[in-house]
N, C-alpha and C positions, 0 to 999 in steps of 0.2 A: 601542429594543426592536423598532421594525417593522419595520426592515433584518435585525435577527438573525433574523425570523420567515420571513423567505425561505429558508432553511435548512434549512425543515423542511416537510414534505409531506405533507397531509389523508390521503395514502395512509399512511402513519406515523404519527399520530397518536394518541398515547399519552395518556389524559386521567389526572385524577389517582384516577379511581373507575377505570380499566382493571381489566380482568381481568386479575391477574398473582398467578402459583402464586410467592410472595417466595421459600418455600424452598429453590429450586432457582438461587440465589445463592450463600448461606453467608457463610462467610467470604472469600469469593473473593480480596479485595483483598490478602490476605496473602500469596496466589498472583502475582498480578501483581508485585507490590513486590519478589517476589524473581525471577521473570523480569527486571523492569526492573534489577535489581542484575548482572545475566549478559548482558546483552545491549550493545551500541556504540548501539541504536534509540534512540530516544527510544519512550515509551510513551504512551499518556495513555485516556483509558475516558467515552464520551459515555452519557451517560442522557437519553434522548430524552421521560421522560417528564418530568423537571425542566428540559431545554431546554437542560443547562449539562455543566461537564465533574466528576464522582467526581472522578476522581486523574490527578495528570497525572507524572510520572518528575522525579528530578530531572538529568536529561542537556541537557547546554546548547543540544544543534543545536535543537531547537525553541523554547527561552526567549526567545529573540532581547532579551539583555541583564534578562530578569525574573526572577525569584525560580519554584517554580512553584507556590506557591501563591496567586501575583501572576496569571500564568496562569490555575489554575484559577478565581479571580475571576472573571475577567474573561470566563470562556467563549466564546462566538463572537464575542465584540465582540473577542476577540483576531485573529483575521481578517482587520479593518474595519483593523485596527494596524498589523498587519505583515506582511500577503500583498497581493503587487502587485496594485493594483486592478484591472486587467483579469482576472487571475487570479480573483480574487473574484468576479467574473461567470463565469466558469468553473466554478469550486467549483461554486458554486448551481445551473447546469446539468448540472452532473454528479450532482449531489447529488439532483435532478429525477429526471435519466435513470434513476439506478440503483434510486429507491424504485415507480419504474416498471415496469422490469424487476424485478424484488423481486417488486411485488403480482401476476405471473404465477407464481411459483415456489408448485410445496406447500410447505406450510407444515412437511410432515417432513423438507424437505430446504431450507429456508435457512438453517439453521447450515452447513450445507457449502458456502457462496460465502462468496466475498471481493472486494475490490475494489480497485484500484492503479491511482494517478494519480500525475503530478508536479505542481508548482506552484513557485512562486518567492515564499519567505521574505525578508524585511528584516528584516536583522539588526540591534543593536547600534551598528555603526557605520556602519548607513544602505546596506551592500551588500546587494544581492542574493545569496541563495543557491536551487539549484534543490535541491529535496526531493525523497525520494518517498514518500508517504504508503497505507498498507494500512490495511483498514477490513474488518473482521470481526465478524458477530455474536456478541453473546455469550449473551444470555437474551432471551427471548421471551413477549410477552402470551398468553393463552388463545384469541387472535384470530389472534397469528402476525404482529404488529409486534415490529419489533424494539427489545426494552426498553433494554438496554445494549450496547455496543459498542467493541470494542478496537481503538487503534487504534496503528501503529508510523511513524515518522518515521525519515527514513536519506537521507544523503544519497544523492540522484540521479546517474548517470553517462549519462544524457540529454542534449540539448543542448536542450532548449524544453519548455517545458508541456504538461499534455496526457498522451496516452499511456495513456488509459484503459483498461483491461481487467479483466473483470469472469474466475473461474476457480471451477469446484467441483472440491471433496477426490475423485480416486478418477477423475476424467473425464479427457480428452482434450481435450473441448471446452474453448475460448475464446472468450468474445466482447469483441470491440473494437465503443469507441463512437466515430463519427464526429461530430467536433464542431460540422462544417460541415453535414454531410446531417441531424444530428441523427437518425441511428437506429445500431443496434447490429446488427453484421457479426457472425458465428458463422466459426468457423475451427476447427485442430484444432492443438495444440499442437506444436512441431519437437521432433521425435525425433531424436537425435544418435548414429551409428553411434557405436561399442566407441572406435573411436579416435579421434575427436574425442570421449568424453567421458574419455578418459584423459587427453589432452593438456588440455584446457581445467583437469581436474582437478587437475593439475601445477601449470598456471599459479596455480590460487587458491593452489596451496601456496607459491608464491613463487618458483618453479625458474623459471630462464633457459631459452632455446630449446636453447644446447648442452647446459646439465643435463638435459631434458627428451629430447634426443635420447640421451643416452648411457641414461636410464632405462629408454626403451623400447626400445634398440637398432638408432633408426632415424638418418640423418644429420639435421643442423639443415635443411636443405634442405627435405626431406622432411615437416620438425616445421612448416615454413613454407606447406607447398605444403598442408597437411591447416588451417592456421590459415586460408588463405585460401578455404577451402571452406567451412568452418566461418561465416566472416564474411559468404560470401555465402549462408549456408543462414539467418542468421537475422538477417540485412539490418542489422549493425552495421561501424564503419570502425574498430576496436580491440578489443585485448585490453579495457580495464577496461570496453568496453560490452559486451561480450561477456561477460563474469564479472557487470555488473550485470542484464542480461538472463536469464541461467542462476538466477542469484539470483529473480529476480520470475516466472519461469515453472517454477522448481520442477525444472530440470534438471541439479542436482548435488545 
């Protein structure tokens, strides 16, 4: 239990007498479960003030060979199981950072952050998989802790851990967390001219570079010379990082 207590942050801390308006839950979880039915993510919903996990989806990428309500058991000690332990000391400094950055935010505006890291999963049969994991609040104490929290799992097209970035609904702004300097970089999200998001747009749909050139009417050449602008505007070395980047920064 005192390894899982690392997880959690006196700036967060959810007692079990909290001030919390319960109503403004509901039935929630009937909402999730059918999200979780529509979606490729895995799902799962942290309650900060029981320490452990509500629901967790039944989608495999995150069970790593368990049931999930073998998972939900097990809450953070699921973790301790099967995230590479170095990773696991990353979690928890990330998990630091962001309740840190958190406790500056008003309290009418941290339902509209999020937050996206990768990590490295052990699966099943003992590989590694890299993830990427999104953390959003969901309900909040009368203090402006965050009570509950949704969270989505998907595989990563990353190559390493890491990769923090924190984003609000409606902003511009992004902050990346340096893992090394240990503080948080503010930046402004890439903007993608008309034709690089057409083109990128094609690719999610599955079009080749000649399909994509005869769609827009421009040569393959051409589809290639805007791909490689593209790749250098938002510092990846491929299409599926570039469609995983689009994805996590909300550019398609």
């Amino acid at each position: 239990m005192e390894r899982i207590k690392r997880f959690f942050n006196d700036k967060n801390e959810v007692s079990k007498d909290a001030d919390i308006d319960f109503s403004q839950s509901g039935d929630y979880l009937e909402a999730i479960k059918a999200l979780a039915r529509t979606t490729y993510q895995s799902l799962y919903v942290i309650n900060y003030q029981t320490k452990g996990f509500e629901y967790v989806s039944e989608n495999p990428l995150f069970l790593c060979g368990k049931t999930s309500e073998e998972v939900k058991e097990l809450g953070y000690a699921f973790y301790f199981q099967n995230v590479k332990p170095e990773d696991v000391e990353m979690l928890i400094k990330i998990n630091e950072a962001g309740f840190e950055f958190f406790d500056k935010i008003p309290i009418e505006e941290r339902k509209m952050y999020s937050i996206s890291y990768d990590f490295y999963l052990i699966n099943s049969k003992k590989n590694m998989v890299l993830v990427n994991h999104k953390l959003a609040p969901m309900f909040l104490t009368e203090e402006g802790q965050v009570w509950k929290a949704l969270c989505a799992v998907s595989l990563s097209n990353n190559s390493s851990s890491g990769n923090v970035m924190l984003s609000k609904e409606g902003s511009n702004e992004i902050w990346k967390y340096d893992l090394t300097a240990e503080k948080w970089e503010k930046s402004e999200k890439i903007k993608l001219s008309s034709r690089e998001y057409e083109i990128l747009s094609l690719y999610a749909s599955g079009l080749t570079i000649n399909e994509i050139g005869c769609k827009l009417f421009i040569t393959a050449d051409t589809v290639k010379f805007h791909r490689k602008k593209l790749f250098e505007k938002i510092g990846v070395n491929n299409i599926a990082e570039a469609l995983s980047y689009a994805k996590t920064n909300k550019l398609l």
